[in-house]
GUNUKE-276573 format. One line per 3 residues: number of its first residue (from 1); for each residue x, y, z of C-alpha. Coordinates in nm, 4 decimals, always signed. Layout:
N
NUM	X:Y:Z | ... $
//
This chain:
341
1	-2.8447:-5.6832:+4.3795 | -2.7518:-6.0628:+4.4524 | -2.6120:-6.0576:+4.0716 $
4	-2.4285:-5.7313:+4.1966 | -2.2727:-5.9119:+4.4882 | -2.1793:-6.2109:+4.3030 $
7	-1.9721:-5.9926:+4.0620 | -1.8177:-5.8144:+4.3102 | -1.7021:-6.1438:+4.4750 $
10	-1.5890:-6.3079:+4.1771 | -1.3800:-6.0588:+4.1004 | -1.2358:-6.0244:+4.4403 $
13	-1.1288:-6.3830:+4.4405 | -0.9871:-6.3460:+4.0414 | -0.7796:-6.0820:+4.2089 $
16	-0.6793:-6.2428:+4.5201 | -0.5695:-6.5660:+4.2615 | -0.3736:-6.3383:+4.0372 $
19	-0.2160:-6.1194:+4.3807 | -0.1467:-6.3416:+4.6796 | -0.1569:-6.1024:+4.9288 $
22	-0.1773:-6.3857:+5.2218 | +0.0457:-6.6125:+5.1036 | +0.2750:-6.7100:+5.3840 $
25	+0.6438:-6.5592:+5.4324 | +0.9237:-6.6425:+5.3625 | +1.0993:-6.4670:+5.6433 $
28	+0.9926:-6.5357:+6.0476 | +0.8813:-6.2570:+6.2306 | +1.1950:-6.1879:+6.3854 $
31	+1.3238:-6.1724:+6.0776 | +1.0605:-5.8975:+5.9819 | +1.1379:-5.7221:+6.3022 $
34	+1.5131:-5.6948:+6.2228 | +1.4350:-5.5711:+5.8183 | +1.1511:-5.2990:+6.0035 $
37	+1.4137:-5.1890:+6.2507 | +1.6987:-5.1559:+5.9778 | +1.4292:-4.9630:+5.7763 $
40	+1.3053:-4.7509:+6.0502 | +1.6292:-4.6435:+6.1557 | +1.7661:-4.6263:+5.7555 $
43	+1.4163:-4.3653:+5.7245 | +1.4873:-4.1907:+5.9466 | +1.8732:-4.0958:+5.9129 $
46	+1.8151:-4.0410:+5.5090 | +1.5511:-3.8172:+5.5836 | +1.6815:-3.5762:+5.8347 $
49	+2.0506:-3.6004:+5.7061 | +1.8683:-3.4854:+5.3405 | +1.6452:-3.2180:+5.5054 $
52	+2.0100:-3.0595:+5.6082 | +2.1178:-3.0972:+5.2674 | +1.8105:-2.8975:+5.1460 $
55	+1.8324:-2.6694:+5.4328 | +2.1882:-2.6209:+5.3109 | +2.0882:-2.5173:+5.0001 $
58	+1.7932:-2.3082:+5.1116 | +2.0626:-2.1231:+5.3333 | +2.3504:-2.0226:+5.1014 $
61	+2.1994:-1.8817:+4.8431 | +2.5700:-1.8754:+4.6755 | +2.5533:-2.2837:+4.6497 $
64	+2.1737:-2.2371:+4.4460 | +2.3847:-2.2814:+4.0890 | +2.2933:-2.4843:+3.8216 $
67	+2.4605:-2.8083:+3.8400 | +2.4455:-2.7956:+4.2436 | +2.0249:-2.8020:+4.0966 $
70	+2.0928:-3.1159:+4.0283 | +2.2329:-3.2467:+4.3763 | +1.8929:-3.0422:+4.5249 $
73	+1.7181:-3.3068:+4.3121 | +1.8925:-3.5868:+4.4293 | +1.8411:-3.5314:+4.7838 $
76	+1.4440:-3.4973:+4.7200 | +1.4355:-3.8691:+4.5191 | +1.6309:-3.9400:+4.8557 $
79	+1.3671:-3.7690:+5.0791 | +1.0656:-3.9577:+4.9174 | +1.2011:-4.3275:+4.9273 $
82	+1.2559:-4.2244:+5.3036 | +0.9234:-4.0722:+5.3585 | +0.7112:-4.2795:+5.1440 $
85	+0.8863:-4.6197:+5.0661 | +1.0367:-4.6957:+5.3905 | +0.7655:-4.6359:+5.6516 $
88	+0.5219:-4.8550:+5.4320 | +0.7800:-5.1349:+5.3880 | +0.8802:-5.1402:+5.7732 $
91	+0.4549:-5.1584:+5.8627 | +0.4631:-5.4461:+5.6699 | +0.7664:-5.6401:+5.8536 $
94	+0.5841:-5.5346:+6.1698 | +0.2870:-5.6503:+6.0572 | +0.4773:-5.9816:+5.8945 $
97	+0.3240:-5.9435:+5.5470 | +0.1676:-5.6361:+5.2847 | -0.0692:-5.4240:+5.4953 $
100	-0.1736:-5.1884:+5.1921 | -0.3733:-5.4099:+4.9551 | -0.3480:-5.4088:+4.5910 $
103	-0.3253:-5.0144:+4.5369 | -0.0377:-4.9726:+4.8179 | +0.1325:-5.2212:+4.6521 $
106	+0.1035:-5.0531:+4.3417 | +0.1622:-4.6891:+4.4547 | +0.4546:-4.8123:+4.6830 $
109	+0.6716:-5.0255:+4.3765 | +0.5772:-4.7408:+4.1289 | +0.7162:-4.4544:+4.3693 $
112	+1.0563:-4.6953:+4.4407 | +1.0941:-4.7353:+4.0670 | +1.0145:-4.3933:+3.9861 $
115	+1.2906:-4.2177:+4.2126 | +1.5333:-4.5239:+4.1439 | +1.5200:-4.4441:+3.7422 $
118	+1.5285:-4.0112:+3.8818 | +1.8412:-4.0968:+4.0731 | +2.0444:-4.3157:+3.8013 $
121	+1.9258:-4.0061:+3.5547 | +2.0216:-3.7340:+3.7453 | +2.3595:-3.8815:+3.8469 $
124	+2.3948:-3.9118:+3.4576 | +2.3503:-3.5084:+3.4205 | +2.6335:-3.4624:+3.6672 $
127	+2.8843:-3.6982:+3.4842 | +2.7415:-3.4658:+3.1629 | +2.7918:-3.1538:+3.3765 $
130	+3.1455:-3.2514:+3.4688 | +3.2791:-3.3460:+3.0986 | +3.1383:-3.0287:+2.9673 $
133	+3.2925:-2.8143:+3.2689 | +3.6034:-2.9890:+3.2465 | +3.6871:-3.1516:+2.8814 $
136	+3.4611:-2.9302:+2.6792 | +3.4347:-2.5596:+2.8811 | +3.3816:-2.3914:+2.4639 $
139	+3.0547:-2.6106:+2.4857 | +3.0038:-2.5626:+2.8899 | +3.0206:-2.2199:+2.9388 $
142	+2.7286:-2.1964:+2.6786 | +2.4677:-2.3654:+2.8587 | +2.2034:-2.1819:+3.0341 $
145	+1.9729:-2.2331:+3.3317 | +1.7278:-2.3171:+3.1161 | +1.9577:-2.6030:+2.9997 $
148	+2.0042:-2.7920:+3.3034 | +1.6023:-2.6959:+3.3838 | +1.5162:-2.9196:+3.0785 $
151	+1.7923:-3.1966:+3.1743 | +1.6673:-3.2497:+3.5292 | +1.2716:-3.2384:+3.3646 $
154	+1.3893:-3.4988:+3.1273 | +1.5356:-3.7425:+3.4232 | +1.2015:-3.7129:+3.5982 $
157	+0.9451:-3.7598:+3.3124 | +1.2134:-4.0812:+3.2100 | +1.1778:-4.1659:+3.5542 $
160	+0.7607:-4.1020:+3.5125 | +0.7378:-4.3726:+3.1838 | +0.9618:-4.6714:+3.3256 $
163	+0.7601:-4.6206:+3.6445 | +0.4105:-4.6056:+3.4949 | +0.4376:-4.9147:+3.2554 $
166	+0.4067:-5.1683:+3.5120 | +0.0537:-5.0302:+3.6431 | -0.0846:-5.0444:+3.2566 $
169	+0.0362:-5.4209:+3.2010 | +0.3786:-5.3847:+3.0864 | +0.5129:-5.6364:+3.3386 $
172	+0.3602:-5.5823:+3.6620 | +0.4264:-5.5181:+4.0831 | +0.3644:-5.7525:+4.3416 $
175	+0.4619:-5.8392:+4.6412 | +0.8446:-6.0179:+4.6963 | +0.8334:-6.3231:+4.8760 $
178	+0.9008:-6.2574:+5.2076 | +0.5160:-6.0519:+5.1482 | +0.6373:-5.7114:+5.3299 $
181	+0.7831:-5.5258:+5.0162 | +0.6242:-5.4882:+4.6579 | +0.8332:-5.4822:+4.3807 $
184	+0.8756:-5.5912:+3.9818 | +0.6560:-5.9223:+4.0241 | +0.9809:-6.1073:+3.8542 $
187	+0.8162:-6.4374:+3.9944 | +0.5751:-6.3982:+3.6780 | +0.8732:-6.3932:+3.4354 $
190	+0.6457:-6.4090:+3.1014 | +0.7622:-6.2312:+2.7836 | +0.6104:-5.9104:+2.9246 $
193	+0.8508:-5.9682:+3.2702 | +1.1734:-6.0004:+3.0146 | +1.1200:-5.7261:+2.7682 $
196	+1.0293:-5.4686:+3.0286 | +1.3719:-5.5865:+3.2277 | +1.5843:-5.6204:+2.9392 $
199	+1.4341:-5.2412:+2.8194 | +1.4942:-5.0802:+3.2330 | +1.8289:-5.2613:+3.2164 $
202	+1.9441:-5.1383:+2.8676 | +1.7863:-4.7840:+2.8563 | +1.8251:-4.6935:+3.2433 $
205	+2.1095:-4.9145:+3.3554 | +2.3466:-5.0046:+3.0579 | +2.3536:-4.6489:+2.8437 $
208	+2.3826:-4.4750:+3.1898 | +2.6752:-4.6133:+3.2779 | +2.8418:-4.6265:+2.9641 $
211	+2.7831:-4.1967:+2.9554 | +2.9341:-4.1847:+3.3150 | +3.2253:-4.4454:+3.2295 $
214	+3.2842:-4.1991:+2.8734 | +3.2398:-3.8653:+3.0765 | +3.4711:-3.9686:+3.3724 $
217	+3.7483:-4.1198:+3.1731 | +3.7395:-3.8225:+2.9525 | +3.7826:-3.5935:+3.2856 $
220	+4.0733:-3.8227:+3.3673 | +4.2719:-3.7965:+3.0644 | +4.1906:-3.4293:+3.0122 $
223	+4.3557:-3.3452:+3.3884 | +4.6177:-3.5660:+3.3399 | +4.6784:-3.3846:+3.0350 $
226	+4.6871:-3.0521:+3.2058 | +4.8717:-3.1868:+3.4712 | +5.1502:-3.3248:+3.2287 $
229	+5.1713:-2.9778:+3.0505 | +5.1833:-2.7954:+3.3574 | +4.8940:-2.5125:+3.2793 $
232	+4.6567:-2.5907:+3.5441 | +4.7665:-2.2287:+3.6897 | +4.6403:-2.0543:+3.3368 $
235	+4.2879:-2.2215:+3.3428 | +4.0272:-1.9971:+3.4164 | +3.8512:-2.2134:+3.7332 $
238	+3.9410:-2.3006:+4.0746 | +4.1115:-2.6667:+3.9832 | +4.0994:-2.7918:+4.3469 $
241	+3.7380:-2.7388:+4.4000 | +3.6629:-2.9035:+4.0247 | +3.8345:-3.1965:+4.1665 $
244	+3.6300:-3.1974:+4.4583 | +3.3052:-3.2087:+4.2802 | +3.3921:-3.4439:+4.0195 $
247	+3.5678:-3.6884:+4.3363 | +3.1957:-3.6399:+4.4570 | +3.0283:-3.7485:+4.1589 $
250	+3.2467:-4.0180:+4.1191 | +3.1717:-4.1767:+4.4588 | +2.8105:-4.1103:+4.4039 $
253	+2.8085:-4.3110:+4.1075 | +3.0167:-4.6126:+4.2414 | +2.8287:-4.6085:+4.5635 $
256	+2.4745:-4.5861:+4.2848 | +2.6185:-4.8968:+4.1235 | +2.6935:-5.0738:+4.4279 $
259	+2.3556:-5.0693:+4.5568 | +2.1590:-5.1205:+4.2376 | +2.3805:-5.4015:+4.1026 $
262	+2.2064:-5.6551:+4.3568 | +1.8849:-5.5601:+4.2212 | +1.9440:-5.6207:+3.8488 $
265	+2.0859:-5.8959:+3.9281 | +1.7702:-6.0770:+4.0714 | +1.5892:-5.9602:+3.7713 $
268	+1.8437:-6.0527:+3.5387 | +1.8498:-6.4594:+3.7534 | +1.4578:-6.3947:+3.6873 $
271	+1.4182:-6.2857:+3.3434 | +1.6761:-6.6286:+3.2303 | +1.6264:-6.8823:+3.5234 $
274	+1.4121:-7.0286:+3.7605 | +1.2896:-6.6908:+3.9999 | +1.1698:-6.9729:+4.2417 $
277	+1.5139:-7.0560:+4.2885 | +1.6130:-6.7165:+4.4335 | +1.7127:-6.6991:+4.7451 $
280	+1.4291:-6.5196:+5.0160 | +1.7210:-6.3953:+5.1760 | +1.8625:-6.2051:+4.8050 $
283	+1.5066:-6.1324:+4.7143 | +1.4765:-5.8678:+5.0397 | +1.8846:-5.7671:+5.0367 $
286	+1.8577:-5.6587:+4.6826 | +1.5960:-5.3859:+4.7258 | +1.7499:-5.2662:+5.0738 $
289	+2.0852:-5.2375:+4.8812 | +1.8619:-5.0447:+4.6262 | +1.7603:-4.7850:+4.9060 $
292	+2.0557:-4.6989:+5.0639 | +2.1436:-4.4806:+4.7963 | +1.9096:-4.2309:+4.9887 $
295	+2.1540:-4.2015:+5.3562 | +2.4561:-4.2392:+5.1834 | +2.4590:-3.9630:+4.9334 $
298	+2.4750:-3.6763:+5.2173 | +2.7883:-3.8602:+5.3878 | +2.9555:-3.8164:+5.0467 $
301	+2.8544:-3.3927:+4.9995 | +3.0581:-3.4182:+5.3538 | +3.3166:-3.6312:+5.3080 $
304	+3.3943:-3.5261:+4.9017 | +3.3453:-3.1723:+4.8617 | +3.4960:-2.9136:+5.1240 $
307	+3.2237:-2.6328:+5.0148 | +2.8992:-2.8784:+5.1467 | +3.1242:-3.0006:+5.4737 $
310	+3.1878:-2.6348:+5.5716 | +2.8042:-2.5447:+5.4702 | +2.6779:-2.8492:+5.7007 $
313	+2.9002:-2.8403:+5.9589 | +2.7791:-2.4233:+5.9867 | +2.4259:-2.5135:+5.9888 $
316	+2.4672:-2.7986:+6.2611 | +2.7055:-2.5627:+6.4584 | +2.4187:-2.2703:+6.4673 $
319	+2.6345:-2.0398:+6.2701 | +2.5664:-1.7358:+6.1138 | +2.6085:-1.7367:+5.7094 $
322	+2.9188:-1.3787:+5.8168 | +3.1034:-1.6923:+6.0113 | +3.0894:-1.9494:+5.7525 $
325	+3.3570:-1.8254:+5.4153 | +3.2223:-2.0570:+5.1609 | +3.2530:-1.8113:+4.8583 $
328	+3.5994:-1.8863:+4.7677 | +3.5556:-2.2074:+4.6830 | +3.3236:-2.2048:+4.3830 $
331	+3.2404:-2.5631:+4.2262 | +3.2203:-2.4955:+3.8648 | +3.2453:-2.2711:+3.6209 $
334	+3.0266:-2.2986:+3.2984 | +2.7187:-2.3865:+3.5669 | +2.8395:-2.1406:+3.8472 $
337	+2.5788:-1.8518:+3.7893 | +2.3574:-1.8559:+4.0951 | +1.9764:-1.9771:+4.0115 $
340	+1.6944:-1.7151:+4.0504 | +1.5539:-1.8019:+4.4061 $
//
């Protein structure tokens, strides 16, 4: 039993060495309190402002199509950074340093990572979605339900692998070092630190991009092609609600870059310099940039596409689904058949 104990101990210190749990902060406790009360407030407008969004859909049957799927997917990666991720991360800057132990911290940076590589995918399928609606409707009109179903499983089970890795030893999580938030442990930037970035930031970063960049300019050129010819009136889909969506998109993605950029960044300063010589302040800004992807993405629906501003405004108004006309403005036309409930 003594032997037992011993064990047990030794093994509890090996892990404490190899995860500082107590180390001290970077950050003061006012400091903390400002990042919890940023985070608390961040929670809690992503998650009801997505809630509408899925209420939306839930609604208006008419908007359940098969590239709108893809938004309904958004808005849940959305709904669990800002049910899971933020409410553990703002405990922490109350309590001034990780309150979850080594499996929180594990669970927290996988889930973070996990709907971070869902979102950049999915946003990938609509830039896809687009192009083939718009540039390539021969190809468009001939995908099914079933298509987009195995495009949006394909984001998530990407999503699952890149997530996983870190939890079986390909790189690892950790704390950052202000010690409230877990994340890549890019302090520990050994060869296994540097292939795993250079793989996220190729495979789920770089190619990603480079699709949306391709799809988007090719959306461009084909309108301005249309536009130039003067045959907009002879194609077969309502052109001002296309534009709407792929406006959206567009914003979505910019907006996607915008916050993730910080991010890679760090791990990019990590993975080729000194990671002691980054910045506390940096370290913590670069994953809040990273979340707030999740309240941002409903402003857009509002803002970019009149169909989701007259669906949202309806629901917040009360109104009856007879008082809201939201059927003449259809958002796409290879993807428009409605999705069995």
């Amino acid at each position: 039993m003594a032997l037992c104990d011993k064990e047990m101990e030794s093994g509890f210190l090996n892990s404490s060495e190899s995860f500082p749990y107590v180390e001290k902060s970077a950050f003061t406790q006012t400091e903390h309190n400002i990042v919890a009360a940023y985070l608390i407030t961040a929670g809690v407008v992503s998650l009801s402002s997505n809630i509408v969004v899925l209420l939306m859909f839930v609604k208006f049957r008419e908007l359940r199509n098969a590239t709108n799927a893809i938004i309904i997917n958004l808005a849940l990666t959305d709904i669990g950074v800002a049910g899971i991720g933020y409410p553990m991360s703002a405990a922490s800057d109350l309590h001034g340093s990780w309150k979850f132990g080594y499996t929180g911290c594990q669970i927290y940076a996988a889930l973070n990572i996990f709907f971070g590589m869902a979102s950049i995918g999915l946003l990938t399928m609509v830039a896809i979605d687009r192009y083939l609606t718009i540039c390539r409707p021969d190809i468009g009109q001939k995908l099914t339900t079933m298509s987009y179903t195995l495009l949006i499983v394909a984001a998530w089970l990407n999503a699952v692998f890149w997530s996983f890795m870190p939890i079986i030893g390909w790189a690892g999580y950790a704390p950052d070092p202000t010690g409230a938030t877990c994340t890549i442990n890019w302090r520990n930037n050994d060869s296994s630190f540097v292939s795993y970035t250079m793989a996220v930031i190729t495979i789920n970063f770089i190619i990603p991009l480079s699709v949306m960049f391709y799809c988007y300019y090719s959306v461009s050129v084909t309108v301005k092609r249309y536009k130039a010819n003067n045959c907009l009136d002879s194609i077969n889909m309502d052109w001002s609600d296309q534009m709407d969506v792929t406006k959206m998109s567009i914003i979505m993605i910019v907006m996607f870059l915008v916050a993730w950029s910080p991010y890679s960044v760090v791990c990019l300063w990590a993975s080729f310099g000194d990671p002691l010589k980054i910045p506390a302040s940096m370290a913590i800004i670069a994953p809040l940039f990273a979340k707030s992807s999740t309240f941002y993405n409903p402003c857009i629906y509002v803002i970019a596409n009149k169909k989701f501003r007259r669906a949202i405004i309806g629901m917040l108004r009360c109104q009856t689904r007879q008082r809201i006309t939201i059927n003449n403005q259809v958002p796409m036309t290879a993807s428009s058949s409605p999705l069995n409930p």
